[in-house]
C-alpha positions as CSV (number, residue, x, y, z in Angstrom):
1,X,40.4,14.9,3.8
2,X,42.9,17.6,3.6
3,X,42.3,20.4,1.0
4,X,45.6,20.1,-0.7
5,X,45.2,16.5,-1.1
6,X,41.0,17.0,-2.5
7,X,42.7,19.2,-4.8
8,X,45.5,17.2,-6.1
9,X,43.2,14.5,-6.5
10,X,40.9,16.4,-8.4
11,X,43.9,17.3,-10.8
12,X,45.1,13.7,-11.0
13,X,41.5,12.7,-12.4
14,X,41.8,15.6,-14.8
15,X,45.0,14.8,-16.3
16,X,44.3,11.4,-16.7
17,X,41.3,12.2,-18.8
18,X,43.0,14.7,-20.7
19,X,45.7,11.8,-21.4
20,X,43.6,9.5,-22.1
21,X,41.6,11.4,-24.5
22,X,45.0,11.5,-25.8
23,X,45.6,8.3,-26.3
24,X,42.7,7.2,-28.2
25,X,43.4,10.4,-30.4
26,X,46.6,8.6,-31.2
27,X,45.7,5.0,-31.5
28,X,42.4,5.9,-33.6
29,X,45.3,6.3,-37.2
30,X,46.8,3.1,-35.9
31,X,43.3,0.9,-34.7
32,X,42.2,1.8,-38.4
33,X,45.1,0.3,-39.8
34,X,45.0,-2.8,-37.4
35,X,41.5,-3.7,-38.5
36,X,41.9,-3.3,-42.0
37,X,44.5,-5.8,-42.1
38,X,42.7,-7.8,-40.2
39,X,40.0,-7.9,-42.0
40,X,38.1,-7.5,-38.3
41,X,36.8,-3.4,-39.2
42,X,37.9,-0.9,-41.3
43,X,37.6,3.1,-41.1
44,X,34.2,4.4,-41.4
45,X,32.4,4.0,-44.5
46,X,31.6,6.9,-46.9
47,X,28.1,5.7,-47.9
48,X,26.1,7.4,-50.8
49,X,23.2,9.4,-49.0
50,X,19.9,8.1,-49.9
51,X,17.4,10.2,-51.9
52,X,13.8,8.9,-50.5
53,X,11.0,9.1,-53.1
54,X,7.4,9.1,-53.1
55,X,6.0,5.7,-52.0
56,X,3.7,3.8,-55.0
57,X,-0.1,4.3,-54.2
58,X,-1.5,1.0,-53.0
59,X,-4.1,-0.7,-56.1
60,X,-7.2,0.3,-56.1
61,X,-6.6,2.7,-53.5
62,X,-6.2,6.5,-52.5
63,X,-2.7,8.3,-52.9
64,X,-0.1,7.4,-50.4
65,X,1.3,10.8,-48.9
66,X,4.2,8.7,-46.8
67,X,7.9,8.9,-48.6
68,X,9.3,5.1,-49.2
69,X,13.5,5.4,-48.3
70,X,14.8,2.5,-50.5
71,X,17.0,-0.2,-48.3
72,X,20.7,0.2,-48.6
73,X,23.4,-2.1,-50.1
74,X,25.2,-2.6,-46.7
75,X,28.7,-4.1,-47.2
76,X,29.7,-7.7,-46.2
77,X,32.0,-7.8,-42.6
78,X,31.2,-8.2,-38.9
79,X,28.8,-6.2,-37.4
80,X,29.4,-2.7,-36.9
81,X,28.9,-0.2,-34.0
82,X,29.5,3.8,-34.3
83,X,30.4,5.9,-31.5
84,X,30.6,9.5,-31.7
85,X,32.3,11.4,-28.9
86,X,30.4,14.5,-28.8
87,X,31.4,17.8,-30.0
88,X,35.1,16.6,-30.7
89,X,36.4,18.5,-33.7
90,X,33.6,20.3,-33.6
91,X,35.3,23.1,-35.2
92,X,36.0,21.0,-38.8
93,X,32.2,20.3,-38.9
94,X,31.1,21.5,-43.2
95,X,29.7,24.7,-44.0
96,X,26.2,22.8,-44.1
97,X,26.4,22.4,-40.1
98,X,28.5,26.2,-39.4
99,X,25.7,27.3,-37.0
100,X,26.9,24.2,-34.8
101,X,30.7,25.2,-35.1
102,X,30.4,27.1,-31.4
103,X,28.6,24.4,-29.8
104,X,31.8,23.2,-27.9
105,X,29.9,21.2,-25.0
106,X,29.5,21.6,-20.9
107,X,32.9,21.9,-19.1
108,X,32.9,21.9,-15.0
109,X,35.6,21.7,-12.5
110,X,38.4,21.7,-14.9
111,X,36.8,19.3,-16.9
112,X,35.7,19.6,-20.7
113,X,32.9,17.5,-22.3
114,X,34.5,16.6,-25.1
115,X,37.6,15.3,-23.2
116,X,35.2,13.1,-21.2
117,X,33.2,12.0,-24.0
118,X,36.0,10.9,-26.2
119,X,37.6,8.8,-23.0
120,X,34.7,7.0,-22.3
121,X,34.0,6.5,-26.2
122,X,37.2,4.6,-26.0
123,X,36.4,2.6,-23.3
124,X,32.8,1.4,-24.6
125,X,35.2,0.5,-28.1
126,X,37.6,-1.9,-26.4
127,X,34.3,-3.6,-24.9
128,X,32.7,-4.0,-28.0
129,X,35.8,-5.1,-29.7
130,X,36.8,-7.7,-27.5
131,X,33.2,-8.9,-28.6
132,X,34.3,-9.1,-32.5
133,X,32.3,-6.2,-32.8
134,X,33.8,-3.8,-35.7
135,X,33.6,-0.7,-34.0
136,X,34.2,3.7,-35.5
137,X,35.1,6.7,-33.0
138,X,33.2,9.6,-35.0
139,X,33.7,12.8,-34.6
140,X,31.2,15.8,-34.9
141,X,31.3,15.0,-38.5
142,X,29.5,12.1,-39.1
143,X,30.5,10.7,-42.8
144,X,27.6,11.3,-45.1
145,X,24.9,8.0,-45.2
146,X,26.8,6.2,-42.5
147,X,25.8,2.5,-42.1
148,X,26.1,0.6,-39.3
149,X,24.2,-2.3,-36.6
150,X,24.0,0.4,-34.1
151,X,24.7,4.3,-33.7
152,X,25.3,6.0,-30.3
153,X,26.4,9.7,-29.9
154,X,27.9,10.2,-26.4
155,X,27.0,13.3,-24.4
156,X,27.4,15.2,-21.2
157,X,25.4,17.4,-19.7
158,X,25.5,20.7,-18.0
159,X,23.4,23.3,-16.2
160,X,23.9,26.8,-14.5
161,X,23.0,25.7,-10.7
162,X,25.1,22.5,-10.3
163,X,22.0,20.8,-8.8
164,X,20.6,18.4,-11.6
165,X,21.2,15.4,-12.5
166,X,20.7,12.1,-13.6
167,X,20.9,10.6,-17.8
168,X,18.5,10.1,-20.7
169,X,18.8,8.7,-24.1
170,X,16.7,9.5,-27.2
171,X,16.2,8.7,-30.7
172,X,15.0,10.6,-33.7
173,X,12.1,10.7,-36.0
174,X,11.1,9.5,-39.6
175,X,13.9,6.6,-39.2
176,X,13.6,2.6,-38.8
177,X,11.5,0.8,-36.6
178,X,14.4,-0.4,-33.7
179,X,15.6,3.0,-32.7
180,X,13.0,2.6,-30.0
181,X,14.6,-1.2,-28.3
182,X,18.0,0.2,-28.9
183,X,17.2,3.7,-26.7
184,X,15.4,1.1,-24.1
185,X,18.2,-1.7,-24.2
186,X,21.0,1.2,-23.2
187,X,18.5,3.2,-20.2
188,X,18.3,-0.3,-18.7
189,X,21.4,-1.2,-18.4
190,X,23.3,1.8,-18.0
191,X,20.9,2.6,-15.1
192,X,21.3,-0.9,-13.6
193,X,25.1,-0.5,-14.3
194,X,25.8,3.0,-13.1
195,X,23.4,3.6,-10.4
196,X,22.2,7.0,-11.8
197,X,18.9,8.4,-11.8
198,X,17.1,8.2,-15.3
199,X,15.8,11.5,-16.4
200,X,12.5,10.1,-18.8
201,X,12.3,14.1,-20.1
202,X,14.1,14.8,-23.5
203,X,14.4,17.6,-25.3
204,X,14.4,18.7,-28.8
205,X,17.6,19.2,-29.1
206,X,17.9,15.2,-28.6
207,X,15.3,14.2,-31.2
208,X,15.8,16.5,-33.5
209,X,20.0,15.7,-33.0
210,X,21.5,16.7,-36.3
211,X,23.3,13.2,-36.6
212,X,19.4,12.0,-37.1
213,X,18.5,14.3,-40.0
214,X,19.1,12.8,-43.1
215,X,16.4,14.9,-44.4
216,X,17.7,18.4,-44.0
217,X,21.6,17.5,-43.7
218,X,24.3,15.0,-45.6
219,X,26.6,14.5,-43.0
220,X,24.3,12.1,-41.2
221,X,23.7,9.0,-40.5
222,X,21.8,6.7,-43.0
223,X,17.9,6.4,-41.9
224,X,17.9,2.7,-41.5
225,X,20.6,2.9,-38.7
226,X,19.5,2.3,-35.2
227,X,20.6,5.5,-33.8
228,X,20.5,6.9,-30.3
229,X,21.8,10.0,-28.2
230,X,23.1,9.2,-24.6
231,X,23.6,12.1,-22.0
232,X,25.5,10.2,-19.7
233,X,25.2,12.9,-16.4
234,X,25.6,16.1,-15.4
235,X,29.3,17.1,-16.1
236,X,28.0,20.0,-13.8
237,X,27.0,17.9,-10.8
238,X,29.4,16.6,-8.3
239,X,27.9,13.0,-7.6
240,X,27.4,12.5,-11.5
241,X,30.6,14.0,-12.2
242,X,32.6,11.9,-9.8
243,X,31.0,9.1,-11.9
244,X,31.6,10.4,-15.5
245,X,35.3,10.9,-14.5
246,X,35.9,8.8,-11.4
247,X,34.6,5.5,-12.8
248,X,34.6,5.8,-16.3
249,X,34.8,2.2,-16.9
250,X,31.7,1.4,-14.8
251,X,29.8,4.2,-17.5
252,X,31.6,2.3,-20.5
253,X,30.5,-0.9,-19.0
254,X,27.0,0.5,-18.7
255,X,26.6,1.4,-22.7
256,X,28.8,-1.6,-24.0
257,X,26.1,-3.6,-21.8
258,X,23.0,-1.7,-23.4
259,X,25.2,-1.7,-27.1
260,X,25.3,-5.5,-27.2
261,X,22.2,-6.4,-25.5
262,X,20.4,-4.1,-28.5
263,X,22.9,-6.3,-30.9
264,X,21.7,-10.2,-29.4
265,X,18.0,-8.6,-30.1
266,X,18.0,-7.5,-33.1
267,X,19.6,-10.5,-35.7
268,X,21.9,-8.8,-37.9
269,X,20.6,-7.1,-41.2
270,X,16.7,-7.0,-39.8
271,X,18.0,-2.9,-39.6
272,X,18.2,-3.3,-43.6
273,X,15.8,-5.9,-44.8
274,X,13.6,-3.8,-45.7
275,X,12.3,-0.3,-47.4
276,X,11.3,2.5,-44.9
277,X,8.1,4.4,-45.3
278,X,7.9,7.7,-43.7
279,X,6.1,10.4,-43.3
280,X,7.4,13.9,-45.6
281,X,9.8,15.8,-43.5
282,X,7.7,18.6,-41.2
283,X,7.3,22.7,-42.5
284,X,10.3,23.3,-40.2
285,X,12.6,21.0,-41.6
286,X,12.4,22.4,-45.3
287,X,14.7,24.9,-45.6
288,X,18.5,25.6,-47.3
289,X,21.3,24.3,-45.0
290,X,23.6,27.3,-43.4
291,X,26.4,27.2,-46.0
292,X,24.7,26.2,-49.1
């Protein structure tokens, strides 16, 4: 292939990101709308964050140390997927989350994460929405308590050598009991989808993903949720890079796949039925919020 054609190429993948990153930007006021009238979704709830309290000591019977979370009133409508494309607007995040404000995400070749994730966030919605599923684009700022069937915050990668690569998904700790299927529901199939290698190493950056601590931080999302954290490739990698932004419909095929196979698994309200006991929040988690 001739250089000046790679290149253009390379550019022509670029902009189309970039515009249609644009596009969901400015169909997100207008999808709102749509579903509200239809009565299909609305715009993402602002739920009341949940204060957990000490769980009643079982008769006749030592103490309990575990923290009971009372089960949320969750409003009547279809079911109800999040998305967040990671790190967009990740510069309006509240004073409680400032020390994030930098965290702006990978960028490679021209490409920027948050470009890539809010694209493919897109995608995975139209899926889920030709489903009947009621589906929210979140930004960074994740509305304080947020309810929903399912939560999945979209991520790229990145490293200094170009040379790894490959996804992983996690979830996070002291939360309901399906976070678990939902995280193994959305390796399967975007592995089987996608044809990238699973990385089964996470970090703790991914488990302890602010999004997950409902604990230490309000603008999270509500313990009960089934939440997850996809990185779908290495942004910084050619071969997963020519799939993040070559194919991105064969990735949002891949977590719309995972999304609703997690969704025909789990009947709806199971997430909710019931009270969560926990265990109290560890040493490192008690401390004041930046900004408070």
């Amino acid at each position: 292939m001739p250089e000046g054609r790679g290149v253009n190429r390379i550019g022509d993948r670029r902009d189309a990101i970039r515009a249609c990153a644009g596009i969901v930007l400015a169909l997100l006021g207008d999808v709102a709308v749509a579903r509200a009238d239809d009565g299909d979704t609305s715009t993402a709830p602002d739920a009341v964050a949940l204060r957990p309290v000490a769980a009643a000591p079982p008769p006749d019977g030592p103490a309990s140390d575990m923290i009971r979370v009372p089960r949320p009133v969750v409003p009547p409508g279809p079911r109800r997927v999040g998305i967040q494309a990671g790190h967009w607007k990740m510069a309006e995040v509240p004073d409680e989350m400032a020390r994030l404000a930098g965290q702006t995400g990978t960028s490679a070749a021209g490409f920027v994460e948050w470009q890539v994730n809010l694209d493919i966030a897109g995608r995975v919605a139209a899926r889920l929405q030709a489903q009947r599923i009621a589906v929210d684009i979140l930004p960074a700022t994740v509305p304080e308590g947020y309810l929903a069937d399912a939560f999945i915050s979209l991520h790229a990668d990145g490293d200094r050598s170009g040379l790894d690569r490959g996804y992983k998904a996690a979830h996070g700790s002291r939360r309901g009991p399906y976070e678990p299927r939902l995280v193994t529901a959305i390796i399967e199939e975007y592995g089987r989808t996608t044809g990238l290698p699973w990385l089964p190493g996470v970090s703790r950056n991914m488990t302890g993903y602010y999004a997950f601590a409902w604990g230490r931080l309000r603008s999270t999302v509500a313990p009960h949720v089934p939440a997850a954290i996809l990185e779908m490739g290495f942004l910084t990698n050619a071969e997963d890079r020519a799939m993040l932004v070559g194919q991105p419909d064969r990735v949002a095929d891949g977590i719309a796949r995972g999304i609703m196979r997690f969704l025909e698994e789990v009947p709806a309200g199971a997430a909710f039925a019931d009270d969560l006991l926990v265990p109290p929040a560890p040493s490192w988690w008690r401390r004041t919020a930046p900004g408070t």
